[in-house]
C-alpha positions in Angstrom: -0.6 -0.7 -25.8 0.2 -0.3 -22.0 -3.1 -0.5 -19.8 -3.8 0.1 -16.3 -5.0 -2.9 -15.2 -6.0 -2.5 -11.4 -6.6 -0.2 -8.9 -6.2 -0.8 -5.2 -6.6 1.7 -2.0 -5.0 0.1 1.7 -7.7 2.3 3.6 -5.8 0.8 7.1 -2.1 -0.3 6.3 -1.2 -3.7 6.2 -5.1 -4.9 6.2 -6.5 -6.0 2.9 -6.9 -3.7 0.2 -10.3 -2.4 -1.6 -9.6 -3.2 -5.6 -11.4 -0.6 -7.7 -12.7 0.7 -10.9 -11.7 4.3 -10.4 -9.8 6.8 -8.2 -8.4 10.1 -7.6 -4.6 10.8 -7.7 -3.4 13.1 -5.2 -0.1 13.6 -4.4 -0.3 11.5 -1.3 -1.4 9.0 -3.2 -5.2 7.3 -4.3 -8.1 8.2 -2.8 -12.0 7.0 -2.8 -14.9 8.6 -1.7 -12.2 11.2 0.3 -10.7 8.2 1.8 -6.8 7.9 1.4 -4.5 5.3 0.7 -3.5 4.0 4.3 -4.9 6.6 6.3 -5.5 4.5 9.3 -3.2 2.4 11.3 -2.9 -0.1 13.8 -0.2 0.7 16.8 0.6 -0.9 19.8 1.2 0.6 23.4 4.2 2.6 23.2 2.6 3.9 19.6 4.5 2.2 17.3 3.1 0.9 13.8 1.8 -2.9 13.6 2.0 -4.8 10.1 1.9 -8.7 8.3 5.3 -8.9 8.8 4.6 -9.6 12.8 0.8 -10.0 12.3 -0.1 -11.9 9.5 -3.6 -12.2 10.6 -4.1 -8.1 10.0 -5.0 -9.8 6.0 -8.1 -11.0 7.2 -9.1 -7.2 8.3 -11.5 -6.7 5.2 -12.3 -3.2 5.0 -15.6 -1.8 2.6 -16.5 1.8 2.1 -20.2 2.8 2.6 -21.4 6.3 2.0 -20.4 7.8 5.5 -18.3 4.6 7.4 -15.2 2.3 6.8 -16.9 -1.4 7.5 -14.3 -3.4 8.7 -14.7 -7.2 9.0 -12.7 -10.2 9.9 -13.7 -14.3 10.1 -15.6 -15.0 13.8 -16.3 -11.0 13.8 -19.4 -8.7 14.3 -18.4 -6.2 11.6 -17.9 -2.6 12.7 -18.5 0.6 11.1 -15.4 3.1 11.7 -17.2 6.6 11.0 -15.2 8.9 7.9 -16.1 12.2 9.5 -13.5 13.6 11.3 -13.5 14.1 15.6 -15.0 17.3 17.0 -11.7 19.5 17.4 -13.0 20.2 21.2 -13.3 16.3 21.7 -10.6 14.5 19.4 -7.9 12.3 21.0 -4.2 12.0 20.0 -1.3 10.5 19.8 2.1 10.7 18.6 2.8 7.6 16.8 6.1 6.1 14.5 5.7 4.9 11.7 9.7 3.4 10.7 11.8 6.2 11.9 8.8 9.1 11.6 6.6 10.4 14.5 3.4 11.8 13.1 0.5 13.1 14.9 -3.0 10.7 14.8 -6.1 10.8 15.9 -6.7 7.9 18.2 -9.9 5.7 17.9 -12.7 4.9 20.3 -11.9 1.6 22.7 -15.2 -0.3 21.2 -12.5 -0.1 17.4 -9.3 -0.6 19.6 -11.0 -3.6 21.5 -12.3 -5.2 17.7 -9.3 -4.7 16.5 -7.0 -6.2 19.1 -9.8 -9.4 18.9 -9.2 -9.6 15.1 -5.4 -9.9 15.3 -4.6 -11.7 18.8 -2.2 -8.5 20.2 -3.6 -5.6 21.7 -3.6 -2.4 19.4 -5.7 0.6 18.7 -6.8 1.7 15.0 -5.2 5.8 14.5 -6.2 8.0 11.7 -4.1 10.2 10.3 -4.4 13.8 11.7 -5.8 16.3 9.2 -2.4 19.0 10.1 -0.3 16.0 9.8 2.9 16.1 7.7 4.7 13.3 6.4 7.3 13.0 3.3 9.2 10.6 1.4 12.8 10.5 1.5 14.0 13.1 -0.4 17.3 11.0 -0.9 15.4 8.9 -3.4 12.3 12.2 -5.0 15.6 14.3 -6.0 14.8 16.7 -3.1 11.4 16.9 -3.6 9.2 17.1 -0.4 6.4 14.4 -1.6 3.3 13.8 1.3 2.3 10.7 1.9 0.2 9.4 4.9 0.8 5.6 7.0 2.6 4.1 3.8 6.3 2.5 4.1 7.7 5.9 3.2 6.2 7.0 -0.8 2.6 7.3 -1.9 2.0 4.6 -4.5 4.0 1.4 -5.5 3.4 0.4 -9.2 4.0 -3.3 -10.7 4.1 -4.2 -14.1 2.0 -7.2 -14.7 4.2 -8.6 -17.0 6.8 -8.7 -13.4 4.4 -11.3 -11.6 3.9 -13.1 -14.7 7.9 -13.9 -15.1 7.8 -15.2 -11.4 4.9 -16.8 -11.5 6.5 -19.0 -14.7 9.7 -19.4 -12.5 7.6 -20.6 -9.3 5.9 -23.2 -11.6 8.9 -24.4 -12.9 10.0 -25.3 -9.6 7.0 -27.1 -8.8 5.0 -24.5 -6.7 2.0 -22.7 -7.2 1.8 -19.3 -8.3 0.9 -15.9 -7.0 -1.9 -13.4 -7.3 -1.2 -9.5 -7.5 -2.1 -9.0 -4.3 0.8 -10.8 -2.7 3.4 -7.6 -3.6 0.4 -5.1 -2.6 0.5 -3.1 -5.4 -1.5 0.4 -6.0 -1.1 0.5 -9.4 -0.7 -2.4 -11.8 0.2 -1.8 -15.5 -0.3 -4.7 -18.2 1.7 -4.6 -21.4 4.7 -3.3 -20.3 7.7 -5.9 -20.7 8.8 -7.9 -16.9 10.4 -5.4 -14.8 10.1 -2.4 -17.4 9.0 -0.5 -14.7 12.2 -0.3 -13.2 13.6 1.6 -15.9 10.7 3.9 -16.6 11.6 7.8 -15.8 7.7 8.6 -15.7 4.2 7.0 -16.9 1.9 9.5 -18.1 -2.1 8.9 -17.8 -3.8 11.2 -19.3 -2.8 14.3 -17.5 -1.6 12.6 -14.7 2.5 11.7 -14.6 4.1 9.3 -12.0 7.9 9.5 -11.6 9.2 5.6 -10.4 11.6 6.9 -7.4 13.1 3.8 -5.7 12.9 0.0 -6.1 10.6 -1.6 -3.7 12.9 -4.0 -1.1 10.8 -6.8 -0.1 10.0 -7.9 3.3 8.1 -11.3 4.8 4.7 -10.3 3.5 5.1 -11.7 0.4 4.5 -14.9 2.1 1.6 -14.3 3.9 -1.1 -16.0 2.0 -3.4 -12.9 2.0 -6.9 -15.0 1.8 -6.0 -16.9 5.0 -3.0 -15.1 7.0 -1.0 -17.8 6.8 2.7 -18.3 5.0 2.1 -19.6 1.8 4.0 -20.0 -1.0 7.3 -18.1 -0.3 8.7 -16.3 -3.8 11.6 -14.8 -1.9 14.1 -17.3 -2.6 13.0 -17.6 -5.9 13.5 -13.8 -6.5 16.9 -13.7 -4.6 18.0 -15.3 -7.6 17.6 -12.4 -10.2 16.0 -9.6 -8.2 18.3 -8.6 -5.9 19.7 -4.7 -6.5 23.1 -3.3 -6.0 21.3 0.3 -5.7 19.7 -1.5 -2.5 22.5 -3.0 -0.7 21.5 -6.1 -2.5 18.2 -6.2 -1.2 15.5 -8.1 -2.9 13.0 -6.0 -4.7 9.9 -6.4 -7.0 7.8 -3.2 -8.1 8.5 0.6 -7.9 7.9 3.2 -5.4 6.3 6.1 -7.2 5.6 9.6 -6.7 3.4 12.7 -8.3 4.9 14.7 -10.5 1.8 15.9 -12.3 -2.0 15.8 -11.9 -3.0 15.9 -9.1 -6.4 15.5 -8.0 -7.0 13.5 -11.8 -9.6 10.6 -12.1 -7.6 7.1 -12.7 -9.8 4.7 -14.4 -8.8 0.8 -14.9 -8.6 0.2 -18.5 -7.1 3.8 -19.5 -3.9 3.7 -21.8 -0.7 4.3 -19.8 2.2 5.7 -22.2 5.4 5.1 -20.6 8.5 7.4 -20.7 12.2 5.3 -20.3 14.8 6.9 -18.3 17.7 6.2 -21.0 
């Protein structure tokens, strides 16, 4: 029987991720305690969105949700509380800021968060929430038209692995002599055990309880898969071991490794790590 096995919400993209028991589903993805999958971001000056793949050091950013703040902390850091209630319409501050190709309208946080920040990662950079009349959707190339939200994410609202996927790597990276990976390397959302390696890719939707994900596009890998994520340094690279047999025509060739998913059903359900997942293949 198919399990979900972990949980994970990226409160600020590209820091580290919060593992958890439960979550709600909404169609821009999970949410805790009302706070959404990457709805904060780091930007630079002119605005523009700031990950691993430049910063590796953003993995030490350690974020913990208390009943009314985001804590944040990184190593050699006071920690700082980022508050979850939204600004004072008469007082907020804005910004317009990209995220790929996107320009989407954030709040912009105090300079006591923006100073913290640019401490923790060596650049300077201001945190940004999400604004609450915000839109942002997926490509519609790869949803079948659909206009799916999601917030600060690459471009779709949860990324789902098979665990079964990292365990085939991991047995290839030890055959060539190197160490192998946790989960968190790929950055998953959703991780599903008892599925075969790379299943996922051919699933047309999972179904948990009332809740349905529809797989929409194979996830091209970056650099962050490198990035050691418990000390923001390059690590054991899988790359080259996945150019070998991950590589997709459907992507230009592009090396890819899990499955950018949207909401097709249930939104607003309770996911729970443990529940059965059934899965539904696409042929």
């Amino acid at each position: 029987m198919a399990i979900l096995s972990e949980l994970v919400l990226y409160p600020i993209k590209s820091c580290a991720g919060i593992s958890v028991r439960e979550a709600t589903l909404t169609r821009s993805g999970l949410s805790v305690d009302a706070v959404y999958d990457r709805e904060w971001m780091l930007i630079d000056d002119n605005g523009q969105f700031l990950t691993q793949r430049e910063h590796p050091r953003m993995a030490l950013i350690t974020p913990r949700l208390l009943s009314d703040t985001l804590e944040v902390r990184a190593p050699g850091m006071l920690r700082l509380e980022i508050p979850l209630g939204l600004p004072d319409p008469d007082h907020e501050i804005t910004r317009d800021v990209m995220v790929w190709e996107d320009s989407v309208l954030a709040y912009d946080c105090d300079d006591t968060t923006a100073t913290w920040f640019s401490k923790a990662i060596g650049v300077p950079c201001r945190l940004v929430r999400f604004h609450a009349t915000a839109t942002r959707v997926s490509s519609t190339k790869w949803t079948g038209g659909l206009a799916e939200p999601t917030l600060f994410s690459d471009g779709y609202p949860l990324l789902v692995v098979g665990q079964a996927s990292l365990d085939d790597l991991n047995q290839k990276m030890q055959a060539a002599g190197r160490a192998a990976l946790p989960m968190n390397r790929f950055r998953p959302n959703i991780v599903i055990d008892g599925i075969d390696a790379f299943e996922e890719d051919y699933a047309d939707h999972f179904a948990l309880g009332a809740a349905r994900l529809k797989p929409v596009k194979p996830c091209s890998r970056c650099p962050i898969p490198a990035v050691d994520q418990a000390t923001g340094e390059p690590g054991p690279d899988p790359l080259d071991i996945l150019r070998t047999y991950r590589s997709k025509a459907v992507m230009d060739d592009k090396i890819c490794f899990g499955m950018n998913a949207i909401v097709t059903d249930g939104d607003g359900e309770r996911l729970q790590v443990g529940q059965p997942v059934t899965m539904t293949l696409a042929f």
